[in-house]
C-alpha positions, 0 to 999 in steps of 0.5 A: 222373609229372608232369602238365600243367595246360593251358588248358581250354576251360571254355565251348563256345565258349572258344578262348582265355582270360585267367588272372585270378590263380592261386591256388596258388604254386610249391612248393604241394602240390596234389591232383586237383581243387585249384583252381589259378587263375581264368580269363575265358572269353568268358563267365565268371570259371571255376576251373581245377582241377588234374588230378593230385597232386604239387607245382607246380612250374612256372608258365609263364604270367602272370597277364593273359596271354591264351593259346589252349586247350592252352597249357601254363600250369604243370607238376606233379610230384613234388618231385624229379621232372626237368621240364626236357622240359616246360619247356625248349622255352619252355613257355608255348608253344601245343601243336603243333596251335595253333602250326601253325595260328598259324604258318600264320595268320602268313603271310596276317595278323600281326594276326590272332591273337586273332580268333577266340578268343571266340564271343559277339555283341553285340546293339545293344551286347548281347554274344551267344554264339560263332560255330560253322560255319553249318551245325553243329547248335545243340549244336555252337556257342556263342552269346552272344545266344542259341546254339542247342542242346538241353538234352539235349546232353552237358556239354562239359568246360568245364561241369565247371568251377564259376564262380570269382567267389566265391573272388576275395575269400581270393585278394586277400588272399593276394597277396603282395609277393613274387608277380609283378605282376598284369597285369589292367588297368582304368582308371586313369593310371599305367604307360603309361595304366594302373591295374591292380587286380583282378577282384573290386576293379573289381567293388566299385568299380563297385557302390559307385560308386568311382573307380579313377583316384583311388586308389593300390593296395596290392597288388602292383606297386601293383595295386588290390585289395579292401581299397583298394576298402573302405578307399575306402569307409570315406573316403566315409562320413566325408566323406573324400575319397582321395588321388588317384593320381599321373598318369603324365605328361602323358597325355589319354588312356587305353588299356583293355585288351580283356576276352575278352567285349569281344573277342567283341562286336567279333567276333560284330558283325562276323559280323553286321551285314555279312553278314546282310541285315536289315530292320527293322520296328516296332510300337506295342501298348497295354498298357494290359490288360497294366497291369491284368494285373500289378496284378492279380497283385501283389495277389494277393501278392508270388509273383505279381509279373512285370514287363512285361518278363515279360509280354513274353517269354511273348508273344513263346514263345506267339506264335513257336511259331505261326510256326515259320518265325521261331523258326529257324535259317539254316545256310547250306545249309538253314533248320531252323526249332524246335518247342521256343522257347528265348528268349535274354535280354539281360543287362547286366553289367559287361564288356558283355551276355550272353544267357541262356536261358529254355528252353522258354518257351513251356510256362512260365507267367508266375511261371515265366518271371518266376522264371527271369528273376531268377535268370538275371539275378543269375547273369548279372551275378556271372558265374556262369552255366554254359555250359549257361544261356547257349548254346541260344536260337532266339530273342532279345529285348533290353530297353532300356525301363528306361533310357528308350529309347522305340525302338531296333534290335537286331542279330541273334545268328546263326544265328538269323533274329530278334531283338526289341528291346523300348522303354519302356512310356509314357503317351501321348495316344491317339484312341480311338473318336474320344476323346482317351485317356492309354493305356500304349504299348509300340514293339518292332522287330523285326530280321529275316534276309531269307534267312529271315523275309520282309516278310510272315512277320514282319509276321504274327509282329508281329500275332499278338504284339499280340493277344497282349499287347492281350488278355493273358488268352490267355496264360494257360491 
């Protein structure tokens, strides 16, 4: 019996996604849980697993084509097994449901249909996790700052999938001159403005500092892949330049093609800076204690490293679960304010910034959160993160320090009431006890949901969080 391979919701939040590459050709045998292609979700690169046995026999879509969750993508069954019911109303089409509610959509906005198909935010140029209906509980909705949702909740299907980074290497490789062009496109000049090369080249070229505009692809259709990234390497180390690429024409500019996260950060600002209203205020601690704090700690071993930004974050879980009423929710009808502090973590990769979650973080210790921070991170930029690390949060920071942003605003990642932007720690000169002292100082901002945290109630929130962080000893116990 011939089985449908659709496209899954692979995160909470997915309600459309872009197949990267498929990994199995027409013809192919495959059995039940055989990984038949990549998927960007609005978070990840996913697998998309087979759910029968037989032989594909059919692929309906194209590699770069974004399709809503339930779109039939290819159809496997049996080598003499008729298909014709499956493919010959067009196949690539969405399942009736999807098609009404395109149909419908089509009337009041032609350009509308890619809106809401990611639910993440970006955060001050951060990317945050997917919308949900303002009153759904925290597990019901994604979030690409920070969601909202116990981590007692049940894996949605999409948490079965395993991140599929790794695999893009074997698949490059396997590309053959007979496959269909790949439609992946990054920067570049060429058909019409654009250079096209795979997911894992942009990724190597970033890392090793290539530039795609400069090379010419050996995959198909021209696209860039791995071993071009590799063999521009190799140039570079023995001081020769690659040939440059032909440039199409006369053209001054070039068009990018929107990445499903790109996608949800234009959304999720939308969703937040108009409707929310905000206020803002900022704080300047010394972190002069917190200084002798991490070196301390560092002499004490290479285990007991943490970072200010460390020390920051358990700060902020201390002194939230003192003030409930800023480690909340606002959905819509009602606040639901959290005893549990689950911190979102600005991260930034290549495709913009998602948020992970340190779950809990107000009972871990410093190494704990330090711990759970790197690994977080490496997850975050390799795009291996599971729905259940990124979805859950009830409150954000976001760290501009290392990059030397002294102060700045964040913007805050709904349903959630706040979000803390954290600058840089400098040496500045400062008057104490009427003495000119060079002391370490530290500006956060906070951005404030004024139909939840009040002028007041945040204020205190700050206050508690700079006796905190000027006296760091009362935050271990």
């Amino acid at each position: 019996m011939a089985t449908k391979v659709v496209m899954e919701a692979l995160s909470p939040t997915m309600e459309e996604g872009r197949l990267v590459k498929w990994l199995k050709s027409e013809g192919d045998q495959v059995k039940n849980g055989d990984v038949l292609a990549e998927v960007e979700t609005d978070k990840a690169v996913m697998e998309l697993v087979a759910r029968g046995d037989g032989v594909l026999r059919k692929r309906l879509a194209t590699e770069g084509d974004s399709s809503p969750v339930g779109t039939l993508l290819a159809v496997i069954a049996g080598p003499d097994e008729n298909i014709d019911a499956l493919t010959g109303a067009g196949g690539g089409t969405a399942p009736p449901k999807a098609a009404s509610a395109a149909a419908s959509a089509s009337h009041d906005a032609p350009a509308a249909n890619q809106q809401g198909a990611d639910g993440q935010q970006q955060n001050g140029g951060r990317s945050d996790r997917g919308a949900a209906p303002e009153n759904a509980d925290p597990g019901q909705r994604g979030n690409a700052g920070a969601a909202s949702v116990p981590r007692s909740r049940e894996k949605s299907q999409g948490e079965r999938s395993v991140p599929a980074q790794q695999k893009a290497t074997a698949g490059d490789e396997q590309a053959g001159a007979s496959q269909r062009p790949s439609a992946d496109v990054s920067e570049g000049a060429g058909n019409g403005g654009r250079l096209r090369s795979s997911p894992l080249a942009r990724r190597l070229a970033n890392e090793r500092g290539v530039d795609l505009g400069q090379l010419s692809g050996s995959g198909p259709g021209g696209r860039i892949i791995k071993r071009d990234i590799e063999a521009a390497g190799a140039g570079a180390a023995t001081g020769q330049r690659p040939a440059p690429a032909p440039r199409g024409g006369d053209a001054e500019y070039r068009d990018i093609a929107l990445t499903q996260i790109r996608k949800t950060i234009a959304r999720r600002l939308a969703e937040s800076i108009g409707p929310i209203p905000t206020f803002y205020l900022t704080a300047e601690y010394d972190l002069d204690r917190v200084s002798e704090l991490r070196t301390a700690m560092a002499d004490s071993g290479d285990e007991y490293k943490v970072s200010f930004n460390d020390i920051i974050m358990k700060a902020v879980a201390t002194a939230l679960v003192q003030h409930p009423e800023c480690n909340a929710h606002w959905l819509g009808d009602r606040i639901r304010q959290f005893d549990r502090v689950h911190l979102g973590m600005a991260v930034a990769t290549d495709d913009g910034l998602i948020v992970p979650v340190i779950f809990d973080a107000d009972t871990k210790g410093l190494r704990d959160i330090a711990a759970d921070a790197r690994a977080l991170a490496k997850r975050a930029r390799e795009r291996k993160l599971k729905p259940e690390e990124y979805t859950g949060s009830t409150f954000s920071v976001s760290n501009l320090g290392m990059f030397g942003i002294d102060q700045f605003t964040a913007i805050i990642n709904p349903p959630e009431a706040g979000i803390l932007a954290i600058g840089a720690v400098e040496k500045k000169p400062i008057v104490v006890n009427g003495e000119l002292e060079v002391r370490s100082r530290l500006r956060v901002t906070m951005s404030c949901d004024h139909r939840v945290i009040d002028g007041a109630i945040g204020a205190r929130f700050l206050q508690t969080l700079r006796r905190m962080l000027e006296n760091p000893l009362m935050l271990i116990y």
